[in-house]
C-alpha positions, -999 to +999 in steps of 0.1 A: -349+656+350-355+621+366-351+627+405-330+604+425-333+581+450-315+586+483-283+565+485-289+532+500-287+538+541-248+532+554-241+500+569-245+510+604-245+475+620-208+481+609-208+518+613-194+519+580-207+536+549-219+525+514-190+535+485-211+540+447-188+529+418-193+537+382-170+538+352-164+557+321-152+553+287-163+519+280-171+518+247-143+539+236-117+536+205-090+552+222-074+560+263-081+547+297-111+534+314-119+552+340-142+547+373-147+563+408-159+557+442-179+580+460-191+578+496-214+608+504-230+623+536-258+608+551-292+632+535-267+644+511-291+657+475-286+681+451-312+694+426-288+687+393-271+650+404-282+626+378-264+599+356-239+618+342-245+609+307-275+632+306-256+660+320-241+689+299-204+691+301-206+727+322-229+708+344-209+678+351-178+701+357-201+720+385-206+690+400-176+675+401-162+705+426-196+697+442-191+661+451-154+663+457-160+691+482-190+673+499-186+640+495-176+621+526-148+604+508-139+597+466-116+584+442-108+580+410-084+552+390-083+542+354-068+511+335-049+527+305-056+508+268-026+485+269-041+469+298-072+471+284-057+450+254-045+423+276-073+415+300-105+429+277-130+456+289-148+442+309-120+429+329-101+464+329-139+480+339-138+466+370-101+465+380-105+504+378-136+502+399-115+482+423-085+507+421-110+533+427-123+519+457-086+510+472-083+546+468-108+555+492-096+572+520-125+559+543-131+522+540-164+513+531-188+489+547-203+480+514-201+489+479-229+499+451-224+489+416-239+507+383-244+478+359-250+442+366-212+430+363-189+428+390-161+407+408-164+409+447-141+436+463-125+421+500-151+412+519-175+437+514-208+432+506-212+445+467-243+449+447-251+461+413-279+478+398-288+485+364-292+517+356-280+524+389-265+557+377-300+572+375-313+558+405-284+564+436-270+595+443-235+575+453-230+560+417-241+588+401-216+613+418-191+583+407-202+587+372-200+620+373-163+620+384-152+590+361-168+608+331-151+643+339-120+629+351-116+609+315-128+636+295-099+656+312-075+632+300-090+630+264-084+669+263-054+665+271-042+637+250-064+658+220-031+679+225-006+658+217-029+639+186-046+666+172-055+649+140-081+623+162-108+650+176-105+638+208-118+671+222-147+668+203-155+631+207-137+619+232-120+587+216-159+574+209-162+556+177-177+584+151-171+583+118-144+611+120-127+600+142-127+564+124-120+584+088-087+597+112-079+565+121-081+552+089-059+580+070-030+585+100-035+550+116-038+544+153-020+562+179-003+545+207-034+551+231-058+539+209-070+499+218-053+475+196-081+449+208-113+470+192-125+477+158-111+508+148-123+509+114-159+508+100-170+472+088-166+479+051-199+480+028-208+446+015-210+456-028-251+459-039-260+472+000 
């Protein structure tokens, strides 16, 4: 597993600390975006902490109680689909990166972005990194607790729409649960603003 760089040092000019934001559920058919913000201790490491996508679920779930116990100070906000419809992804991405960092108990002195898209937050200094999941231990605890925090809500929702899979895939685009789409329509969390269907076949192809 790749090992991580340590967090980028705290703003100590300040004597503030340096919040890691990530989000989750991005590319998905159906539910919220979700994103957190994670300030951890100064030193803080741990032998497993890696962009969560290359986690298994039982390891991402360990860690979660991990950072949440350790971590100097976290949060975590979504932006639910119809929102998503009316201001796009990308937009709704980083309002719940914004909402996640409002919810910071601790304000931070600057602010760590996985990606290379963002809006300013306050007046705090921000900076983004691609691929910055797999290189700062800050955004990826955030995309740790973005991705488990979603998937929480996906199981839950799987509950009241069985027929979509969600506890399988989450609301991502495979083909079943496009085929579901396709045979009991959408369901009021799915977003109205993506593709739900497969692009048809073109005839000869």
């Amino acid at each position: 597993m790749t090992s991580l760089h340590k967090p980028l040092p705290p703003c100590h000019i300040a004597g503030r600390l340096e919040a890691g934001c990530d989000e989750a559920g991005r590319g998905c058919l159906a539910g919220p975006v979700y994103a957190a913000a994670v300030i951890l201790p100064d030193g803080f490491s741990h032998p497993y902490l890696n962009d969560s996508k290359q986690l298994t679920e039982r390891r991402r779930m360990e860690l979660r109680d991990v950072i949440m116990r350790d971590a100097v100070a976290w949060a975590i906000a979504s932006v639910d689909a119809a929102e998503i419809d009316k201001i796009n992804i990308l937009n709704a991405s980083i309002e719940a990166m914004h909402r996640a960092l409002d919810a910071l108990q601790i304000r931070p002195g600057a602010v760590i972005v996985d990606g290379n898209r963002f809006k300013p937050y306050r007046d705090l200094p921000c900076t983004t990194f691609v691929k910055g999941d797999g290189r700062f231990a800050n955004i990826a605890a955030a995309s740790v607790l973005a991705k488990t925090g979603r998937d929480l809500f996906m199981a839950e929702a799987a509950k009241e729409y069985p027929v979509y899979g969600w506890d399988v895939n989450k609301g991502y685009p495979t083909a079943a649960h496009r085929r579901a789409i396709e045979e009991f329509g959408p369901s009021p969390l799915h977003r109205m603003s993506f593709r739900l269907l497969a692009q048809p076949s073109l005839p000869g192809l």
